[in-house]
Wavefront OBJ file of the C-alpha trace (Angstrom):
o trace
v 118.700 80.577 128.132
v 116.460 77.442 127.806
v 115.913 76.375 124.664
v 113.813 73.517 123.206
v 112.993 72.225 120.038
v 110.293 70.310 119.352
v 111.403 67.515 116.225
v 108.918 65.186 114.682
v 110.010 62.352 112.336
v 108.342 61.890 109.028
v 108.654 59.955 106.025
v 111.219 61.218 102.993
v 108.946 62.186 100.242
v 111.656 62.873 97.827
v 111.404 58.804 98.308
v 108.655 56.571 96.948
v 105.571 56.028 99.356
v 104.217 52.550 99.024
v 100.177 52.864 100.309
v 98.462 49.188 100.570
v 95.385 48.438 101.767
v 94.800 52.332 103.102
v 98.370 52.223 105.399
v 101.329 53.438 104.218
v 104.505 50.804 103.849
v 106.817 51.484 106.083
v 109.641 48.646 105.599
v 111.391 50.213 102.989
v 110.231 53.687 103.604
v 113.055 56.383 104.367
v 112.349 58.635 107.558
v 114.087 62.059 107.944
v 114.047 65.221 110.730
v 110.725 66.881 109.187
v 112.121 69.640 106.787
v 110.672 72.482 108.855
v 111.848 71.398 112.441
v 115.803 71.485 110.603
v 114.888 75.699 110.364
v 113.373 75.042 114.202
v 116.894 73.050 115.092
v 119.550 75.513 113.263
v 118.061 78.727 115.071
v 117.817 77.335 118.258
v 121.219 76.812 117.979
v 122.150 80.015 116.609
v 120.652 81.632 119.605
v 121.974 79.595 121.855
v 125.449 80.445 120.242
v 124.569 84.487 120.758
v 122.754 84.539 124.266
v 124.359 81.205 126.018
v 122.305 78.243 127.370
v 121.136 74.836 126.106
v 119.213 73.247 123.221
v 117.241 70.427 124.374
v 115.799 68.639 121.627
v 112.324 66.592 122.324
v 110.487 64.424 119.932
v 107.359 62.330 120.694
v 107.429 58.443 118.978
v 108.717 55.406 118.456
v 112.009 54.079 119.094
v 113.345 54.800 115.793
v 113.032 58.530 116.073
v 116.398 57.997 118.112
v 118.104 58.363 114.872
v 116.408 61.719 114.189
v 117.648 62.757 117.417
v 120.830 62.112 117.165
v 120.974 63.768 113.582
v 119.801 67.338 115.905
v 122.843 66.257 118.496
v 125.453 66.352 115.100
v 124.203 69.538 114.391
v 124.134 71.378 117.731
v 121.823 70.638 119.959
v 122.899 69.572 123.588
v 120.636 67.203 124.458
v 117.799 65.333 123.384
v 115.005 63.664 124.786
v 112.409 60.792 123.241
v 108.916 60.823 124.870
v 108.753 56.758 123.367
v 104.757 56.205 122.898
v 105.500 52.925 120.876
v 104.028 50.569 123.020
v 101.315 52.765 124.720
v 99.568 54.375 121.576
v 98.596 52.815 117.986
v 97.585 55.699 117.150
v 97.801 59.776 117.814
v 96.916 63.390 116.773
v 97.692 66.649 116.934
v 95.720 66.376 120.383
v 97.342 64.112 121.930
v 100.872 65.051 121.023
v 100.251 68.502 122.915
v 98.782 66.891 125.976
v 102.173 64.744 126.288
v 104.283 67.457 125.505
v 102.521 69.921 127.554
v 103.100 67.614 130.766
v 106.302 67.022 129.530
v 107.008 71.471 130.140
v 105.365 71.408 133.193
v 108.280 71.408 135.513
v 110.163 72.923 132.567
v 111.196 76.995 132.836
v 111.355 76.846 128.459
v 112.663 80.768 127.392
v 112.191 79.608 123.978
v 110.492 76.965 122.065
v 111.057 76.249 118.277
v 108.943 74.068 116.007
v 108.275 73.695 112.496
v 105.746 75.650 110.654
v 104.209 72.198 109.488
v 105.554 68.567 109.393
v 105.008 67.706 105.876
v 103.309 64.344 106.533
v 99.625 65.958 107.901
v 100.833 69.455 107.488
v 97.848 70.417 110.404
v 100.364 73.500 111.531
v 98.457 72.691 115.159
v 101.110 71.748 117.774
v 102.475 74.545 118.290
v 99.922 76.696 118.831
v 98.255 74.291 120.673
v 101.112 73.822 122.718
v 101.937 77.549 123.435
v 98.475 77.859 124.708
v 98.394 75.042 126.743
v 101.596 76.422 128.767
v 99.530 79.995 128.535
v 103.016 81.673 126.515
v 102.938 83.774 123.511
v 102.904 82.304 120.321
v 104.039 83.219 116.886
v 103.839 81.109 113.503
v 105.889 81.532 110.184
v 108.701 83.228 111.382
v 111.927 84.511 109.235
v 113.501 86.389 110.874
v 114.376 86.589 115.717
v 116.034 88.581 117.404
v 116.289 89.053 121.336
v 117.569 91.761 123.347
v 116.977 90.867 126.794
v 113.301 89.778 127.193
v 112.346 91.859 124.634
v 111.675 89.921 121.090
v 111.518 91.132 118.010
v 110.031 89.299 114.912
v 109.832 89.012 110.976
v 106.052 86.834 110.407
v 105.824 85.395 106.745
v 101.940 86.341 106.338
v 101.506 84.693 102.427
v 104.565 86.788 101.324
v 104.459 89.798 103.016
v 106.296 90.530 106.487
v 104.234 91.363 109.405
v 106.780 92.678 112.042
v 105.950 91.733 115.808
v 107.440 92.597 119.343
v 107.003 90.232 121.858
v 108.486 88.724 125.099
v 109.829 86.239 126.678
v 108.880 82.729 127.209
v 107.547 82.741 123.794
v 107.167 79.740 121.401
v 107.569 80.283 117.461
v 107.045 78.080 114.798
v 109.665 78.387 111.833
v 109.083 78.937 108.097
v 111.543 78.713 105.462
v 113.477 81.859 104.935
v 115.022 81.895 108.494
v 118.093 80.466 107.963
v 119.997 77.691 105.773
v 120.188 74.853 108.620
v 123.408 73.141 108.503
v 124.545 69.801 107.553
v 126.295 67.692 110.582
v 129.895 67.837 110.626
v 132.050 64.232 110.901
v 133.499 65.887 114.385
v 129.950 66.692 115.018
v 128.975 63.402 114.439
v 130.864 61.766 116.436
v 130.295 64.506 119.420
v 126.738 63.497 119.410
v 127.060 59.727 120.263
v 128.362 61.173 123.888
v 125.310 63.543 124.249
v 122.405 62.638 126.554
v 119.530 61.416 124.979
v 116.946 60.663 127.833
v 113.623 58.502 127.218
v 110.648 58.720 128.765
v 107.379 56.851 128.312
v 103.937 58.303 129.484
v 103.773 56.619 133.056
v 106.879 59.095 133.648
v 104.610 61.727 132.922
v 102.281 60.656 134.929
v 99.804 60.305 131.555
v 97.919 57.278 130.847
v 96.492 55.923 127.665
v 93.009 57.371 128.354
v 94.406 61.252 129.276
v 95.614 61.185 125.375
v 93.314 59.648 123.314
v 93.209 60.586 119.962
v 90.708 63.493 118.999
v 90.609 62.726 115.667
v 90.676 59.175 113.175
v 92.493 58.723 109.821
v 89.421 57.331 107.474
v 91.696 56.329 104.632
v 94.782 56.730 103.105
v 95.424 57.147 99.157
v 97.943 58.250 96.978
v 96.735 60.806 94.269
v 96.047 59.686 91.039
v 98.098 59.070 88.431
v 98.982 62.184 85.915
v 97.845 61.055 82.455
v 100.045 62.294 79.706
v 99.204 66.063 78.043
v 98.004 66.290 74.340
v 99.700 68.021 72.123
v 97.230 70.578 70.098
v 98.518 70.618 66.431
v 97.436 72.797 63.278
v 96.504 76.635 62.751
v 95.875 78.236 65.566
v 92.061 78.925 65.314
v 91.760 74.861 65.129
v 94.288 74.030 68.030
v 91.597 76.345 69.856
v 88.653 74.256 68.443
v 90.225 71.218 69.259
v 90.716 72.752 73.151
v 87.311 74.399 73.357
v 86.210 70.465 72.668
v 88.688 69.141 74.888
v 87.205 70.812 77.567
v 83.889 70.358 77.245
v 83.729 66.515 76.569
v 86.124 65.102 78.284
v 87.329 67.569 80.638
v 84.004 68.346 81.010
v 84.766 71.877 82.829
v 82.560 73.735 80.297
l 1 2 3 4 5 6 7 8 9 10 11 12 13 14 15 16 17 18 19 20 21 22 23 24 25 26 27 28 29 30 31 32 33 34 35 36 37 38 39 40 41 42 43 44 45 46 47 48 49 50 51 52 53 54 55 56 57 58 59 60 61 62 63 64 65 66 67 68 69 70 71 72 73 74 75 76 77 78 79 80 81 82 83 84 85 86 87 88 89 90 91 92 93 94 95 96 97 98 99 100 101 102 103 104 105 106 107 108 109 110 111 112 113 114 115 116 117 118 119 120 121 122 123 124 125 126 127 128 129 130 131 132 133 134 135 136 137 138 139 140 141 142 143 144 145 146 147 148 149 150 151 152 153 154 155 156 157 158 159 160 161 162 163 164 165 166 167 168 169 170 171 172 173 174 175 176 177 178 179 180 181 182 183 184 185 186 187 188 189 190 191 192 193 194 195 196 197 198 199 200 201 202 203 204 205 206 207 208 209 210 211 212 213 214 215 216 217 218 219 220 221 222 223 224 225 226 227 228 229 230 231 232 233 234 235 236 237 238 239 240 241 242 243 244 245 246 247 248 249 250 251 252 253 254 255 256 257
């Protein structure tokens, strides 16, 4: 079986996010495998494990997404691949991401391909789907739960905490919410596996792509951290005045009443 994951770097936001002048710092900013994709990574390689094959694991960006990469290799994966748009693109979407990665599967026979439900830095949820209907396979988003017998699929859909179960076929391309499965942290041995694993870059001339064919769709305006939380107030005296002194709250400085 063919498997691929598609991985997407983002920025730690357990860390501190420096914004100036509307771009975000990225110096000192720490960069992990977006939390979702680790659910995409650990089932790929739990099926893999059950029904034989590979794991390919494909990211699209800069240089430094090598390290992400290589993080996938320690926990599985067999191979990886960079599509490295650091020097052709400033700037990218949701758009042009799936027109690179579609021409990326287009001499590709993918059984399976695993994503994240969202990356948590624009959280669009698009690629995927976008993706899956580019290459004309079935698509299915929020998953917790795949199992395959054969061609036949069958799977558990989160739909806002309910299940929705679904039968589907192969080639199929699911996107992976959390509830699947506890992904697992790389081993030393696996570690030190993954520095002899393949890790192939490619830029867009290889895909026969140009600058032009994936343009950006879309244009970040500005970016801002959210304000500030100022600190509560503490309501004291007999209960009838702690709800005069909210009632007033409310409607003169809250000003929701």
């Amino acid at each position: 079986m063919d498997i691929y994951v598609l991985l997407k770097q983002t920025f730690d936001t357990e860390d501190k996010i420096v914004v100036h002048d509307g771009q975000i710092e990225e110096d000192d900013a720490e960069f992990i495998i977006n939390p979702y994709d680790e659910y995409a990574i650990e089932e790929a390689i739990t099926q893999r494990d059950a029904h034989g094959g590979e794991v390919t694991v494909v990211t699209v960006g800069g240089e430094d997404s090598e390290k992400q990469l290589r993080t996938a290799l320690a926990m599985g994966a067999d191979k990886a691949v960079l599509i490295n748009t650091e020097e052709d693109l400033d700037y990218g979407d949701a758009f042009t991401t799936t027109q690179i990665l579609k021409a990326f599967f287009e001499d590709k026979e993918a059984d399976l391909i695993l994503a994240g439900n969202v990356a948590i830095d624009e959280a669009s949820g698009q690629v995927g789907p976008r993706l899956a209907e580019q290459l004309g396979i079935s698509c299915v988003t929020t998953i917790v739960d795949l199992k395959i017998d054969g061609n036949v699929v069958s799977i558990d859909k989160d739909v806002e905490g309910d299940i929705e179960k679904i039968e589907t076929s192969l080639p199929l391309l699911v996107t992976c919410q959390q509830g699947l499965n506890e992904p697992r942290y790389p081993s030393l041995p696996g570690i030190m596996k993954a520095k002899k694993k393949p890790l192939e870059e490619l830029e867009l001339d290889d895909l026969d792509l140009d600058e032009d064919d994936v343009q950006a769709k879309t244009k970040t305006v500005h970016i801002f951290l959210p304000p500030e939380k100022e600190a509560g107030k503490i309501l004291e005296g007999e209960a009838n005045e702690q709800v005069q002194q909210l009632v007033s709250l409310l409607k003169n400085e809250a000003k929701v009443l």
